[in-house]
Structures are given as C-alpha cells and as structure tokens.
N, C-alpha and C positions, 0 to 999 in steps of 0.2 A: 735557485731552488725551483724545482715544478710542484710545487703546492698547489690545487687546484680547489679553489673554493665553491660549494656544491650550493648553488640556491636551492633551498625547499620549496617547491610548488604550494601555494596554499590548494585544498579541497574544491574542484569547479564544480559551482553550484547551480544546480540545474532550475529550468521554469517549468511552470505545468504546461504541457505540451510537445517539452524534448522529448527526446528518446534518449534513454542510457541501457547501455551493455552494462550487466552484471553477471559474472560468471555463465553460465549458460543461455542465460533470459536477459531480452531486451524489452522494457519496461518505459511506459509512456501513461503517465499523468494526466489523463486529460481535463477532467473538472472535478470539485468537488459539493459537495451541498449538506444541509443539516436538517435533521429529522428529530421528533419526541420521539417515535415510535414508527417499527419497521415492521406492517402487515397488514390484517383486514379483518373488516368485521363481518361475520356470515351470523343470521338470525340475531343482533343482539350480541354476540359473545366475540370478543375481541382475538382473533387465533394470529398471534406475532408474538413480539418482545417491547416492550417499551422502556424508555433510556432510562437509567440510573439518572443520569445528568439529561444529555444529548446526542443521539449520535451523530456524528460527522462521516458521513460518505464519500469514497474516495472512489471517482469511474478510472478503471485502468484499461491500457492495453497489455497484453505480454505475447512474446512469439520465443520460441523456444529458437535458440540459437544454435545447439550444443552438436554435437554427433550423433545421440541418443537418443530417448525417451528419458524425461529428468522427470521427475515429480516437482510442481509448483504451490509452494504453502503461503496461506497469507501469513503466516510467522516471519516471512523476511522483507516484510512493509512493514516501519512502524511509523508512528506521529512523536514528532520533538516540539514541546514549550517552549514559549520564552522564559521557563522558569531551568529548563534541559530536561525537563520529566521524558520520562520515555512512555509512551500509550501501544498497548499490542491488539492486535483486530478482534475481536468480537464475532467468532463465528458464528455461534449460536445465531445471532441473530441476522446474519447475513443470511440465513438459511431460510428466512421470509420474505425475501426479496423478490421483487417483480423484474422483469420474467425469472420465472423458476432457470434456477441453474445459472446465475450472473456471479453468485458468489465462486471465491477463487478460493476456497477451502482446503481442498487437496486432490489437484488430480496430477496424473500423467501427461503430458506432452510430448508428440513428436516432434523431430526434427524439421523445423521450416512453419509448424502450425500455428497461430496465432491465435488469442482467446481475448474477448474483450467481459470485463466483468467489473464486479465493484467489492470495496473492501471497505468495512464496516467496522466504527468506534467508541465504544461509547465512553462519552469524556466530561467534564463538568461543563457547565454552561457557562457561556459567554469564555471560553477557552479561547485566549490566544496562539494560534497553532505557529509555530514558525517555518518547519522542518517535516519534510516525511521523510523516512530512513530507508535506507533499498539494501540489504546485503547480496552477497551474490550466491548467496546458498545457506544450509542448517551449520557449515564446517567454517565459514568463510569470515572475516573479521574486515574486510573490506568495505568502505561505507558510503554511497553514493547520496546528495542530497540535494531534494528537491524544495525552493523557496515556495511557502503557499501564500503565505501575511507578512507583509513588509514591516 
C-alpha cells in the first residue's frame, strides 16, 4: 500500500529582528519599548494620549514586496498573551509619535519601498506579552509569529 503519512509542520516562530514574508509585506520586528503616555507638553497642557494601562511599542520595518501598491494597516500586527488574549494597535495614539509620521496607520506602498515605523498598544500593565501576530493582509487567515517574552 502507498499510504504516505504527511507530518504537520508546527508554526516557525520568528525573533525580533527576522524578517517574514507576509502576503505582500515583508515585515521585521526590530525592538520594542513601554510608555505611560505618547506626546508632549507645550505651555502646561499635555497634547498626546496617555495609557489606559501602558503602552507597549513595537519599532517595525516593512517593504512592500507585492507587484503593486498594497495599502499597509496596523490592523494586521497584533500582540498575543500568555493568557492568548489578542491586543489590536491603538492608532489614535500612534498619531503622537515622534517623529511625526513613524505610525504605520494606513498608507499606500510601492512595490520595492520600505517604511520604518512603529505600532502602538495600549495594554494593561505589567503585561506579559508572548506573541506579536503578522497576517498577510485584511482577507488573509495566515498567521506569522513573532517570540517577544520568553
């Protein structure tokens, strides 16, 4: 009989610093860091967001890989718990970030261009993060994952 028994790959799990291909975008982790509050104070009066909890900031790279111009949303970054909670980015307050224009909110990408930016969390404190989650687009069920906290 040719029965051919298929092993299932488990999920290769990426470091901060690889590079993964995800559908269009190839996406690279480079550091992350935690913040109460994302802005500044001009006269006295605080013009930002400050955390519900914390945020946690994710520096990325991304280079559009595709044949096209894709749009790139921080909707297909998210953070995974060691509880599996899923956390989704926090624009609004990426939108305070220094230098203006790092958040990766929603734009357009050519083919071959690369953007270095950051994607912004806000999570409870003292959050053990396990996992950041990459899909490879809004359609895409794909899931690429990055170790942050051992």
């Amino acid at each position: 009989s040719d029965i051919t028994i298929k092993k299932v790959e488990p999920p290769k799990e990426f470091k901060v610093g690889d590079s993964i291909t995800a559908g269009d975008f190839k996406w690279k982790v480079t550091k992350w860091s935690k913040k109460t509050e994302i802005g500044e104070y001009i006269l006295n009066s605080f013009m930002g967001k400050k955390a519900n909890g914390e945020f946690l900031i994710l520096d990325v790279e991304v280079e559009s890989v595709g044949k096209s111009a894709k749009y790139l949303s921080d909707s297909y970054i998210k953070l995974i718990d060691d509880q599996k909670r899923e956390f989704s980015a926090d624009t609004m307050a990426a939108i305070y970030l220094k230098p203006q224009g790092s958040s990766l909110a929603f734009e357009q990408l050519n083919p071959g261009v690369k953007k270095k930016g950051k994607v912004v969390y806000d999570v409870p404190k003292g959050l053990k993060v396990v996992n950041v989650k990459i899909t490879s687009g809004l359609f895409s069920n794909k899931i690429y994952t990055v170790k942050l906290i051992g």
